[in-house]
N, C-alpha and C positions, 0 to 999 in steps of 0.2 A: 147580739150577745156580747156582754164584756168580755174583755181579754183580762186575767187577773194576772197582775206584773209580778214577778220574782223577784221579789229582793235581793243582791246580791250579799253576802254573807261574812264576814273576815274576822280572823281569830289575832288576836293582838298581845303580845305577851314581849311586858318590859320588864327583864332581869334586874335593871340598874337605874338608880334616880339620873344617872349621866344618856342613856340609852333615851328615857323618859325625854326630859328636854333637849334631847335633839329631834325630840319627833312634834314635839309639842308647838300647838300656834297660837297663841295667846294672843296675836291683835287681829282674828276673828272675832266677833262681835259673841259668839256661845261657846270661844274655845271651838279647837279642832286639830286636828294630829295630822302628822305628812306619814306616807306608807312605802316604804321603800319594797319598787313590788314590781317586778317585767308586765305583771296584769294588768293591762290597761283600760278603767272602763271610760265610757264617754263623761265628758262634764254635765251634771246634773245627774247622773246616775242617785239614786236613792244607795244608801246601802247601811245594813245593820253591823255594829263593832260590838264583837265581845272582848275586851279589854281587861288585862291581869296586870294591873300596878306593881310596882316591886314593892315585898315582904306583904302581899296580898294573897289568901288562900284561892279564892274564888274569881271569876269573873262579874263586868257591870256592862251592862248591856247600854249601848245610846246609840241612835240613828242621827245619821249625819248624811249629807249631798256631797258628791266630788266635787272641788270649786278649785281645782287645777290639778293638772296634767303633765310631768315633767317624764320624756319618752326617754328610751336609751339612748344615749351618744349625744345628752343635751352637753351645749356649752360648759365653759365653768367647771367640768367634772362634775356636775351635781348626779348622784345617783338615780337613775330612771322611778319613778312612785307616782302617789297619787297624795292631794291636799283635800281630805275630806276636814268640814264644817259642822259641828256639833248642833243638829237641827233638834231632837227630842232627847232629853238630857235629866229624865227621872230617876236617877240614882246619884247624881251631881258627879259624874266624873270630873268634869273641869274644877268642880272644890277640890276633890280629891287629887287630883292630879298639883293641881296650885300650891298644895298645902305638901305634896311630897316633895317638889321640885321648889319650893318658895328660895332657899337662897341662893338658886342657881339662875332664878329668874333675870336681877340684875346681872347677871354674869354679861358681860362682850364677849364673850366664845361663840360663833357661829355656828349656827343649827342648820337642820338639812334644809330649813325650808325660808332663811334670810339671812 
C-alpha cells in the first residue's frame, strides 16, 4: 500500500515591497523566497506557499522544494529559515513578484538569503 505524503503547507504574507526583496531569490533558476522560520523541514521537503504580495487582496498558490537550511545560531547573524525554490509556479508569482520588487532588484542592500 502507498503511503500518501503530506505536504507541508506555509502561509506567507509580505506587507512591504522592502519585506518582499529581502525574502526573495532570484538567482534560482524559477525564483524562490527564504522563510525566516525556527521550523525546520529537511531539504527537499515538497512544500505548498500560499503567498500575499504587498497591495495584493488574495493569495497565489506555488509549490516549491527546500533547497537550503539556515538553523538558529548560524554564523553571520543570519536569521534561522528555510530557502525554498519555486518548482510549480501556475499563477507566475516570480512575475509577480519581479514586477513589485523590479527597482529594488539592482539594489546592493543585502537580503536574508546573499
Amino acid at each position: 500500500m502507498l503511503e500518501e505524503q503530506v505536504m507541508e503547507s506555509l502561509l506567507l504574507d509580505y506587507p512591504s515591497e522592502r519585506e518582499l526583496y529581502l525574502s526573495y531569490m532570484p538567482f534560482l533558476k524559477n525564483g524562490g523566497v527564504f522563510i525566516r522560520t525556527t521550523e525546520l523541514l529537511e531539504l527537499g521537503t515538497q512544500v505548498t506557499l500560499n503567498v500575499t504580495l504587498p497591495d495584493s487582496l488574495e493569495s497565489s498558490e506555488v509549490i516549491g522544494k527546500v533547497c537550503w537550511v539556515t538553523p538558529p545560531g548560524a554564523q553571520n547573524g543570519t536569521p534561522p529559515g528555510l530557502g525554498v525554490a519555486f518548482e510549480e509556479d501556475p499563477e507566475n508569482i516570480r512575475g509577480q513578484i519581479e514586477t513589485a520588487i523590479g527597482r529594488l532588484l539592482s539594489s546592493s542592500d543585502p537580503t536574508l538569503s546573499m
